[in-house]
N, C-alpha and C positions, 0 to 999 in steps of 0.2 A: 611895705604894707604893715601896718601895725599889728602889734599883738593882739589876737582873742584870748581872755582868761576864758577858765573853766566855770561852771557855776560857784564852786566853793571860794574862789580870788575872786570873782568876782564882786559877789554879795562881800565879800569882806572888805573891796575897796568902795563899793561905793558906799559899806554901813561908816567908814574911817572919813569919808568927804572925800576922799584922791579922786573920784570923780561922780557921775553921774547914771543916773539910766537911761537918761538923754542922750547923755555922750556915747555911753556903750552902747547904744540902741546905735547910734549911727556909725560906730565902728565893725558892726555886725553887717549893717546896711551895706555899707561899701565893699566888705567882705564879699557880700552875697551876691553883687553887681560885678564882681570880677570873674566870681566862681559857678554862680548857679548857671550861664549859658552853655558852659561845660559838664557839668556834673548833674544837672536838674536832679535835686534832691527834695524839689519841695511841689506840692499838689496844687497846692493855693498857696497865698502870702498875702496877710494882713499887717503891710509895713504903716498906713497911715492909722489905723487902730491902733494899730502897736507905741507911735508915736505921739496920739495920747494918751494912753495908758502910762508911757515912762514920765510923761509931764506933770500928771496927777501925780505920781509918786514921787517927783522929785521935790512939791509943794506940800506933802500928804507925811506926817508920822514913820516910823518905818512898821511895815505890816507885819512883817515875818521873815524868815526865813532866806527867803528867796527875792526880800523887795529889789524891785528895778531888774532883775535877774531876764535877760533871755531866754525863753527856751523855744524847744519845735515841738510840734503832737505829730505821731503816726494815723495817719488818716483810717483809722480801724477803731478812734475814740470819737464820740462825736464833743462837736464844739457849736455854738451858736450863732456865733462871729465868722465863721468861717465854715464851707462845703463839706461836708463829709461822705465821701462817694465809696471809699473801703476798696477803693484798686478797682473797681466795677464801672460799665459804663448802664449797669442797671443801677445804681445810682448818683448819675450823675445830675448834680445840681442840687444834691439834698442836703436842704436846710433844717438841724435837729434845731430844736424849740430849748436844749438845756444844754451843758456841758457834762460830758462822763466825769465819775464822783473824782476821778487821779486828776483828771486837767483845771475842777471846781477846788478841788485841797492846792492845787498851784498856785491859781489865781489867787485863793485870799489869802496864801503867804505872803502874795508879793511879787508872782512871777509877772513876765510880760510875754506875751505867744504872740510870735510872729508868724507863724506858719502853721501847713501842714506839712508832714513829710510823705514821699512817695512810698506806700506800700506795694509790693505783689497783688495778685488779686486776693480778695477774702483774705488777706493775710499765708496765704497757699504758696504756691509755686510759680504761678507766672508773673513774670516781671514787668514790671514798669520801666519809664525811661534813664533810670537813674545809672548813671557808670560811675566808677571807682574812681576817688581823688588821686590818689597814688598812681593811677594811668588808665584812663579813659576807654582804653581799649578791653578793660576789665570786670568784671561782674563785682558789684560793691558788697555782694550776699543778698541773700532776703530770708524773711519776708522785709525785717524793719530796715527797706536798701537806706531809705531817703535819710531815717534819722542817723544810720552810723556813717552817711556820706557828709551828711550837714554838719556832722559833728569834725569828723577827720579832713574838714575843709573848713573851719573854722567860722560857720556860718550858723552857727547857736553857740551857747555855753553850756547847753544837754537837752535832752531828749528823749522823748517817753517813745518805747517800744511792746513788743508782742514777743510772746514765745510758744508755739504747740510743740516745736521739735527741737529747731537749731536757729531761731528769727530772731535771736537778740546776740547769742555766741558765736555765729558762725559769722554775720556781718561787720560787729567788731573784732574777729581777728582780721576779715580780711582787710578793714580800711585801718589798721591800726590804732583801735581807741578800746577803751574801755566799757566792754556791755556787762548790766548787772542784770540776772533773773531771781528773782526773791523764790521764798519758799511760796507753793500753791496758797493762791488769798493770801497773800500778804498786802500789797497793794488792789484797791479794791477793784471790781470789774463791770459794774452798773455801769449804764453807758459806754459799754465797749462791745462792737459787733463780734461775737463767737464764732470758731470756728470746730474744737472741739472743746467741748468744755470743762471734761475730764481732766485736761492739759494745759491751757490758756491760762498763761500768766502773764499780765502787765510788768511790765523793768522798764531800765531807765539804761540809758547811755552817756559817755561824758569825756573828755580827753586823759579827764584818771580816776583814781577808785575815788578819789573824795566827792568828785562832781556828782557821778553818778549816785553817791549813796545818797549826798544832801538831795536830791531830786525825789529819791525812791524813799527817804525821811517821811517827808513833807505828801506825798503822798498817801504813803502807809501812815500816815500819824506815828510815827514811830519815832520818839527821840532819838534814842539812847542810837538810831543808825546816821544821825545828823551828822556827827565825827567821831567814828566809831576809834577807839583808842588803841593802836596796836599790841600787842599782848606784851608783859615784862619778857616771859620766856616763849619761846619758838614752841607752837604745837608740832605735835607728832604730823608727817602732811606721806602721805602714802603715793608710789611714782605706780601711776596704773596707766599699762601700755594697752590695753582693752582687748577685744576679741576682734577689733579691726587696726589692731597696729602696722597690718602688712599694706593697709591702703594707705597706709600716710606716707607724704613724699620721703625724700632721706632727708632734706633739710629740716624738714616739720621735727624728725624723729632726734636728729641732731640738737634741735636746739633744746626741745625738752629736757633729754639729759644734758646739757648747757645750762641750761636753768636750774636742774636737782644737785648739778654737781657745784655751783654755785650759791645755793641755796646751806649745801653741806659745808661751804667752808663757813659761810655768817652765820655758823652757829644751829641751823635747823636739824632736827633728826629725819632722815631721811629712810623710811622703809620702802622696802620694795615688796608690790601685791600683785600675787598671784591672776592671771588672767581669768574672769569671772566664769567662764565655758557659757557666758549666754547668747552666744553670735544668732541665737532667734529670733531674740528680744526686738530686733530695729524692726522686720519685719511685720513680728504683731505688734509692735505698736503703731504703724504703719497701716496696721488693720481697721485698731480702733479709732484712729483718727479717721477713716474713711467711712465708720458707721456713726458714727457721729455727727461727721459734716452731711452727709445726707439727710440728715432726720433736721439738722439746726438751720438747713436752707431749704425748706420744706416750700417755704412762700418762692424764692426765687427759681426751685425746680419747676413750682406748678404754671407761674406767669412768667418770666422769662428766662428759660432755658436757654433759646439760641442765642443767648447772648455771654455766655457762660464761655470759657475758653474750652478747647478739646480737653486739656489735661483737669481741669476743675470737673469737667462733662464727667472727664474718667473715671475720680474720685469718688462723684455724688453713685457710679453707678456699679463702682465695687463695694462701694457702703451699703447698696440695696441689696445686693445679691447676698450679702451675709446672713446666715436666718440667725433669729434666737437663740439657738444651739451653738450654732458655731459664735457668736457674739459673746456668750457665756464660756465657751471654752479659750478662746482669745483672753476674759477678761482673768479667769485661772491664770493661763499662763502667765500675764504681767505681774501675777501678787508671787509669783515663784520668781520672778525675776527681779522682783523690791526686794524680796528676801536674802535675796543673793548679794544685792548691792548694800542693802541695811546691815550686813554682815563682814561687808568691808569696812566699817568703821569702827568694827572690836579691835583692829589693829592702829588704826589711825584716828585721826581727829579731821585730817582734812584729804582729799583728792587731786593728786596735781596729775593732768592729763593734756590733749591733745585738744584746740578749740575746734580746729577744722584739720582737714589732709594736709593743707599745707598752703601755699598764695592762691591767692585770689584766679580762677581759672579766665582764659582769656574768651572774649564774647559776654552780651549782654542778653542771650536769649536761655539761661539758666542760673541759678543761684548759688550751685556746689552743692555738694550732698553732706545733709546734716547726722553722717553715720557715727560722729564722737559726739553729740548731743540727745540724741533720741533718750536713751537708758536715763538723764539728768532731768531729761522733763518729766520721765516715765515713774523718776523716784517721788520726785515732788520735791524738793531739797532744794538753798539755795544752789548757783554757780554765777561765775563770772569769769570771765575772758578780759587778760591785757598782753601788751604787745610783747613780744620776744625776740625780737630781731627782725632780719628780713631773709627771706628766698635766695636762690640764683637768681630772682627778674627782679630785684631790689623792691619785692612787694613786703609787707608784713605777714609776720607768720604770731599765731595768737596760742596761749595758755589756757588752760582750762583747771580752774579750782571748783571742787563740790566738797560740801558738806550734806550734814544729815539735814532731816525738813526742822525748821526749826532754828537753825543754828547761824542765821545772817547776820549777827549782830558780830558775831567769831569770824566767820567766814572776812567780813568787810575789815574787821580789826587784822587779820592776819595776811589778804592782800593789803592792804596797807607797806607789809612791811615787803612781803613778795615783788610790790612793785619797784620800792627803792632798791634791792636787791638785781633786779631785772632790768633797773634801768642803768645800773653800775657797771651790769654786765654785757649790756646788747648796745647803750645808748640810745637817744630818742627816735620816737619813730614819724612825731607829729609833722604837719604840714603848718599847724595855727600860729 
């Protein structure tokens, strides 16, 4: 089976002539016909759109960025072209009238959208059909299962996802690829159905950091993250084991410091940071994501509820029971708990931590617990997750880099170099 490039090889063979978006479009296709009856990564699929879209761009200027370019949308964006039901069977069949502004800045790069990908419901907790490339019998993560499946199965070239807790880091560590979560609004969020929106940030995913930035560029308008340039000298990158270090498996724990120890001999300064004492933190944040999604599914509590899963049910009705007071003392305690994290960066420049516990748990009827991500969405900051090796069950096991809000341009320049570093020392983890 032939090779899938990433989007960044991609776009750069077909900018050189080595080949087409025709062609790659039908190298994707055939991909997808081996892999999607196993893996169902995707909602919908607009392969005959798709394949005029890559023929207008093969006759057509190059647009941007991203022309001839595959990618997939997390069904939590709406698209024109194709269904946007957001993991719900209260909307199913619905057709938005425009595209969300991230999937609209794709398009007129140049991208080609083939799909959707399978979300959880509302971007939450319950899953959809989607199982792990790496072995079927495995949870791919959620919420963004479909796009880090389509990615680590090499049936896109990247992929736009969601993040309120762990939906873009926790997936890509389990399926071995590469999830970016940009700093809050960085990538825009018009046209993306909320879940809390305190927390809701669009990223991108990709088989390496370069895919996923060029994707999360082009969205964000953001040049300067199109290739991001890895830095002359090694930042300061800080080994924080968290206040849930005891839940991560041993191999998870092993490879981290496998990675810092690693990391210290190609030259990086390696500090070690203090455990934050906020093991509350997941909690309430946990809180206010539940008073939020109640109040932002206001339409679908009041018309239809019973169609809402029991654990979504849950959600919307521990968000209600919260009063004003106690929503107000919740939101205290998260600005003591930024503070705490904003203050690990007087030591460091960057955060090398844990993505998830460790491989992908076996069953498809949960998504793993997003307990090393909660505090990274909670700060607002970028972070991203790439592969580190694999488990005892020969699954991937994922890295987590955070920086302060603000700082994705560094962040993206310095895994850059974290990855060749990581990939020297664990070797690859892809399936593409």
């Amino acid at each position: 089976m032939s090779h899938i490039p990433g989007a960044a090889e991609a776009a750069r063979r077909i900018a050189r002539g080595e080949t087409t978006a025709a062609a790659l479009l039908e190298s994707v296709a055939a991909r997808m016909a081996a892999e999607e009856p196993r893996v169902r990564a995707y909602a919908a699929l607009g392969l005959e759109a798709a394949r005029r879209r890559a023929a207008e761009l093969d006759r057509a200027a190059p647009q941007g960025p991203l022309h001839g370019v595959p990618i997939a949308v997390k069904d939590v964006f709406d698209t024109a072209e194709l269904p946007t039901a957001y993991g719900s069977a209260i909307w199913a069949g619905h057709r938005p009238r425009a595209d969300a502004a991230a999937v609209a800045l794709a398009h007129a790069a140049g991208a080609v959208m083939i799909g959707k990908t399978v979300t959880t419901e509302f971007a939450s907790y319950t899953p959809g059909p989607t199982a792990n490339p790496h072995d079927v019998a495995r949870t791919p993560g959620g919420s963004s299962s479909g796009s880090a499946a389509a990615v680590a199965a090499g049936m896109t070239c990247a992929a736009f996802g969601t993040q309120t807790a762990g939906s873009i880091i926790r997936p890509a560590a389990y399926c071995g690829v590469v999830g970016y979560k940009p700093s809050f609004g960085v990538i825009p969020r018009a046209g993306m159905k909320p879940l809390a929106e305190s927390f809701d940030a669009a990223g991108t995913l990709g088989p390496g950091v370069a895919d996923a930035a060029l994707l999360a560029a082009v969205a964000a308008g953001r040049p300067d993250l199109v290739a991001p340039e890895a830095p002359e000298s090694w930042p300061v990158i800080g080994l924080l084991r968290t206040d849930w270090w005891d839940e991560a498996e041993p191999a998870q724990r092993v490879a981290l410091e496998d990675l810092a120890r690693a990391l210290a001999r190609a030259g990086a300064r390696i500090v070690e940071l203090p455990r934050p004492g906020i093991a509350w933190a997941n909690e309430r944040h946990s809180e206010a994501m539940a008073w939020e999604v109640a109040r932002a599914f206001a339409w679908e509590r009041a018309e239809a509820s019973a169609l809402f899963s029991p654990k979504f049910a849950e959600i919307c009705a521990r968000g209600l029971a919260i009063t004003p007071h106690g929503h107000a003392a919740i939101r205290a305690d998260l600005q003591r708990a930024r503070a705490v994290l904003s203050a690990l960066f007087d030591r460091c420049d960057l955060v090398l931590t844990p993505s998830a516990p460790g491989e992908a748990p076996l069953g498809l009827s949960a998504t793993g617990a997003p307990v090393f991500n909660r505090i990274w969405s909670l700060l607002g900051g970028p972070c991203l997750s790439l592969p580190c090796g694999r488990g005892p069950n020969g699954m991937p096991l994922g890295a987590q880099l955070a920086a302060p809000p603000g700082q994705d341009a560094a962040l993206l320049g310095a895994a850059l170099r974290v990855e060749t570093v990581a990939t020297q020392a664990f070797g690859g983890i892809g399936l593409r």
